[in-house]
C-alpha positions in Angstrom: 110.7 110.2 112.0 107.5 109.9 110.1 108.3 110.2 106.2 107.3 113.1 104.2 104.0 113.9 101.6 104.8 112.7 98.4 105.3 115.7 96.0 106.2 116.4 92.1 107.7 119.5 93.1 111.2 120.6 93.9 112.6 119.3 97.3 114.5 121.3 99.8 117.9 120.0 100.3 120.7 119.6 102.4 124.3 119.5 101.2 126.4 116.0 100.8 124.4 114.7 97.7 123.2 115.8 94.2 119.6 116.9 93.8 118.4 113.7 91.8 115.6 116.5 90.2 118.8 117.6 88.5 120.9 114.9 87.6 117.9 112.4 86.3 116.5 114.9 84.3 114.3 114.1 81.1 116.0 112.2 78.5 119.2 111.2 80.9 120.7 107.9 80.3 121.9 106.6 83.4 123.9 103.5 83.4 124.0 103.8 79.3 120.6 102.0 79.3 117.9 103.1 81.5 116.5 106.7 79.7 114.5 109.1 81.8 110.5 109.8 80.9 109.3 111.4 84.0 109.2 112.4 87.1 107.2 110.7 89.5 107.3 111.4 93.2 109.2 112.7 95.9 109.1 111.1 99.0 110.5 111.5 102.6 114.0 110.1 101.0 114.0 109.8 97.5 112.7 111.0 94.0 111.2 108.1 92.2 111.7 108.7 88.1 109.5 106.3 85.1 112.1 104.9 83.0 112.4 103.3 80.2 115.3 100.0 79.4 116.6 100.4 76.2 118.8 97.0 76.6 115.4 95.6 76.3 113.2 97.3 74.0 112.1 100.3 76.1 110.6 98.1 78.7 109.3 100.8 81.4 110.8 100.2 85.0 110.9 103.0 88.0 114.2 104.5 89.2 114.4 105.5 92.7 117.2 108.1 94.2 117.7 109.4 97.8 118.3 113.5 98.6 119.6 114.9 101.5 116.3 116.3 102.7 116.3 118.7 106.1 115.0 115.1 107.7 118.2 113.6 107.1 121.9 113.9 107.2 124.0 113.1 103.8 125.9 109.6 105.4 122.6 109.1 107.1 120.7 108.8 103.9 123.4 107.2 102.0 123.3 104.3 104.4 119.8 104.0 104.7 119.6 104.2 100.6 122.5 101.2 100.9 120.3 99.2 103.5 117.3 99.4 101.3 119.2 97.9 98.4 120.4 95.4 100.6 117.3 94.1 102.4 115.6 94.2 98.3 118.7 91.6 97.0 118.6 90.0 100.3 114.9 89.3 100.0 115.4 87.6 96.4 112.3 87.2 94.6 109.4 86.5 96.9 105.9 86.8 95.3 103.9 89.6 96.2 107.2 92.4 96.4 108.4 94.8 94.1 111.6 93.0 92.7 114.4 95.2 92.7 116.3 94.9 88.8 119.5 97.2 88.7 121.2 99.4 91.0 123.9 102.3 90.4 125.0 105.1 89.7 125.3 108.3 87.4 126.9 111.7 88.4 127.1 111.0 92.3 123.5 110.4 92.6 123.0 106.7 93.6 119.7 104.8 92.6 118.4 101.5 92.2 115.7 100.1 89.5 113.0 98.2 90.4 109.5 97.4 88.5 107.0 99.6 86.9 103.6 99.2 88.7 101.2 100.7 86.2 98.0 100.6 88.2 99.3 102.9 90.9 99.0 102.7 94.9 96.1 101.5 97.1 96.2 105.3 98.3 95.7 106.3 94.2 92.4 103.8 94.6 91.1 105.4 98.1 91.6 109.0 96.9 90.2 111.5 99.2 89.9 110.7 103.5 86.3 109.3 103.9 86.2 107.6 100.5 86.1 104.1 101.2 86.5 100.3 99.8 84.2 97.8 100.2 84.8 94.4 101.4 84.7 92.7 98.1 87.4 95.3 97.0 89.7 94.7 100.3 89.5 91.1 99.8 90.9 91.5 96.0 94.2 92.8 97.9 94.4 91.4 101.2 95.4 88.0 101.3 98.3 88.2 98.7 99.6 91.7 100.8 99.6 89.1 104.1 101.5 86.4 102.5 104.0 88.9 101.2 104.5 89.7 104.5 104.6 86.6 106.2 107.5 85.3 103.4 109.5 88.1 104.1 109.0 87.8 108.5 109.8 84.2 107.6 113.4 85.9 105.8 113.6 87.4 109.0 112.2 91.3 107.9 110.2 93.6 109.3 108.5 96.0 106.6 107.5 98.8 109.3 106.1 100.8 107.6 102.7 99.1 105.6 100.1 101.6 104.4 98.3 102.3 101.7 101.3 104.1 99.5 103.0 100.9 99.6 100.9 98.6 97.9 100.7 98.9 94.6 98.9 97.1 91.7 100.6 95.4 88.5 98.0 97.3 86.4 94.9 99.3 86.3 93.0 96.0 85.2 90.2 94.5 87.8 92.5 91.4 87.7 95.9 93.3 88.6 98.0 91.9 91.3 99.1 93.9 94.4 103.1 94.1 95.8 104.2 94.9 98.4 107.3 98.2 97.6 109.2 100.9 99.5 111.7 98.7 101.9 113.6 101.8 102.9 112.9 101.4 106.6 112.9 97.4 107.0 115.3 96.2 109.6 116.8 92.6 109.9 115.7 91.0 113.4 116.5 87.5 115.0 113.2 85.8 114.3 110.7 84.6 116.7 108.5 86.9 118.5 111.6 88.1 120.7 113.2 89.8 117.6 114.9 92.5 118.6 115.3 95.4 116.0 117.9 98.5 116.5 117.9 101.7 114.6 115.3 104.1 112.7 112.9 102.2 115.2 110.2 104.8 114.9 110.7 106.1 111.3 107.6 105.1 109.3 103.7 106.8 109.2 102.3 107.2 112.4 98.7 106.7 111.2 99.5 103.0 110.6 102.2 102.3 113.6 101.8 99.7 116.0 101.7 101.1 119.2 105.4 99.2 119.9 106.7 101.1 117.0 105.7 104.1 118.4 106.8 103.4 122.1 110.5 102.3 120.2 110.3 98.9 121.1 111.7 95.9 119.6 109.4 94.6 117.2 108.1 91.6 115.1 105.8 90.7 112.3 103.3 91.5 114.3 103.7 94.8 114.0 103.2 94.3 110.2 100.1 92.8 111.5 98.5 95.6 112.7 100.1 98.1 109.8 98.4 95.8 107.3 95.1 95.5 109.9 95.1 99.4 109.9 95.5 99.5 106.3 92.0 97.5 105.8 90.3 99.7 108.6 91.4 102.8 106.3 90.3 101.2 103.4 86.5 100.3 105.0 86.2 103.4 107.4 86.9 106.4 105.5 90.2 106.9 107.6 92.8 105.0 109.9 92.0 103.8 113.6 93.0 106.3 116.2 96.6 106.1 117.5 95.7 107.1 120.6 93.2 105.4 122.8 90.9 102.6 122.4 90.0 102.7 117.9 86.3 102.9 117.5 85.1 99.5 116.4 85.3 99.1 112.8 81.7 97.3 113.3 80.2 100.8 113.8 82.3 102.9 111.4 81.1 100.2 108.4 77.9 98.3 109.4 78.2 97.1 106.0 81.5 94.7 106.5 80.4 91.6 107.6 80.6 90.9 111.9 83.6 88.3 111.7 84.9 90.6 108.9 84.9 93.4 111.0 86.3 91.5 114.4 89.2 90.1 112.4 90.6 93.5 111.6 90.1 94.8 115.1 92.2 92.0 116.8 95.0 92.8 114.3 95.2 96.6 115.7 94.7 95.2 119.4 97.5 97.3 121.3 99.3 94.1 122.4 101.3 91.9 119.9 100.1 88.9 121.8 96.4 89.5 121.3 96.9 89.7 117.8 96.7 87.1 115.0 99.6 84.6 114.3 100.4 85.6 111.4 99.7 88.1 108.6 97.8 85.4 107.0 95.7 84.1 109.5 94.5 87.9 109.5 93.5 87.8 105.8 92.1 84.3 106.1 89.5 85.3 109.1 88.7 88.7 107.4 87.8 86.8 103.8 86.1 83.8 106.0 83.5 86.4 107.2 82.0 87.1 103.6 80.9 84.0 103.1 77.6 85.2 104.3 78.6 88.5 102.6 77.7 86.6 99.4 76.2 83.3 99.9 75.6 82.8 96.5 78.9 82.9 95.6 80.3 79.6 94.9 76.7 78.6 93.3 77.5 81.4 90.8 81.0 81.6 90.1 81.6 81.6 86.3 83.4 78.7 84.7 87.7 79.2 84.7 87.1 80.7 87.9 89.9 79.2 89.6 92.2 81.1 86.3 91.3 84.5 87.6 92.1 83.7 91.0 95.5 85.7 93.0 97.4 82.3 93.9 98.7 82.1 97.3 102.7 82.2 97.8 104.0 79.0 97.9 104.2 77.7 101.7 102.2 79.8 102.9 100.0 78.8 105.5 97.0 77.0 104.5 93.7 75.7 106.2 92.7 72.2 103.4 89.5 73.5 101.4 88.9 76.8 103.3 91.7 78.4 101.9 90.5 76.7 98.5 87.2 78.7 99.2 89.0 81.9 99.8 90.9 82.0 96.6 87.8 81.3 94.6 85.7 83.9 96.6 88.8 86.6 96.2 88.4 85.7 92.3 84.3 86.2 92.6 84.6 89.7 94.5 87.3 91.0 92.1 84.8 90.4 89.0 
């Protein structure tokens, strides 16, 4: 069931849990330490609330609580809520995700805190359908949004449901880091690419599913893969591929995105897992390879501390000697 447009107003619900609009309401103190600022969003599942921790100094953190919406039952929701908190502490701390901080809670309503992004979503930075990114400003995001993914494939997750709403930035600086948030559909499977996954199969965006997520087949990272490989089409076309059909080659919607730029995202939205990359990685790696022509002058001008301004790669992630070496430094040049 695809999730819902994200809304400040009231949401319609159904009965078996308190309205979070009314039991987080400004200036609540849930937990006796995390005081409500704001509002802000409503999702397919949840209300999302700006916080602030008064156990340590005010620091600001988001709090996130489910409704019974009409798209789901009470028990439903309060075991897909659970499951979400569960995969988060299950994950631990792997770079590139929203850590989870706290969970609770405060007159019925259960919630969970987890850290304030203040530089907003990757849909808060395309705005409007058509408006687009340019390569330089995909590769500021890309590669640390594929290694995200591959650590947690490698914990045995599948995300499913990658898009621009869930990536968000650790600031609104030009050197902000991205993180990858909103686990609330992610599904353990058995690893390898024969992973079977059971339940809520085709719950996520449809704009971004891999055409196995939207048959209800078992899926894999790969599936991530072409999420994430949609997400960059979005970002350079105006708009996601079509979900039905052959997508239009990216090479014709942006002449501007280098050739071997623009091949390494169609192969990650290729309709069969198998003709995909790899990895999540490998993706990023091929896409950010294909600037180097993009701007040749790159290395001959990058500013001194260069390698300081660089998004480090997660630790065992899969690397390729001084290519990869290249890539980080041409990520840092783009991004300045």
């Amino acid at each position: 069931m695809q999730a819902q447009p994200i809304s400040r107003g009231r949401v319609e619900l159904a009965a078996g849990l308190p309205n979070p609009q009314d039991v987080f309401e400004e200036g609540t103190l849930a937990k006796g330490r995390y005081r409500v600022v704001r509002q802000l969003g409503a999702g397919g599942m949840a209300v999302v609330f700006l916080v602030c921790d008064e156990e340590l100094d005010g620091r600001q953190a988001v709090l996130k609580s489910p409704f019974a919406g009409p798209a789901f039952r009470a028990d439903d929701l309060r075991k897909r809520f659970s499951e979400e908190i569960a995969s988060l502490i299950s994950l631990g701390h792997v770079e590139g995700v929203v850590d989870i901080l706290d969970r609770g809670e405060h007159d019925g309503a259960p919630f969970y805190i987890a850290q304030w992004m203040g530089g907003g979503s990757l849909q808060d930075k395309l705005g409007p359908a058509g408006s687009r990114q340019s390569p330089g400003e995909v590769a500021a995001w890309i590669l640390p949004i594929a290694q995200a993914l591959d650590d947690v494939h490698e914990r045995n997750f599948v995300h499913r449901d990658v898009k621009p709403d869930n990536i968000l930035f650790t600031s609104r600086s030009e050197r902000a880091r991205p993180r990858l948030a909103d686990f609330g559909i992610a599904r353990v499977f058995s690893g390898g690419t024969s992973g079977v996954t059971t339940g809520y199969t085709k719950i996520g965006t449809q704009a971004y599913w891999a055409p196995e997520q939207e048959a209800g087949l078992p899926l894999d990272g790969r599936a991530d893969q072409f999420s994430l490989a949609a997400t960059a089409y979005r970002a350079l076309a105006g708009r996601p591929p079509a979900t039905r059909g052959i997508p239009d080659p990216l090479s014709e919607l942006a002449p501007s995105v280098p050739s071997p730029s623009a091949a390494a995202v169609q192969r990650g939205i290729q309709a069969k897992p198998e003709d995909r990359f790899a990895t999540c990685t490998a993706l990023a790696e091929a896409f950010l390879a294909g600037l180097e022509n993009y701007l040749p002058e790159a290395t001959e001008l990058a500013p001194t501390g260069l390698a300081e301004l660089a998004i480090e790669p997660t630790s065992g992630a899969p690397t390729s000697g001084s290519r990869t070496v290249w890539i980080v430094a041409l990520i840092a040049f783009l991004a300045v």
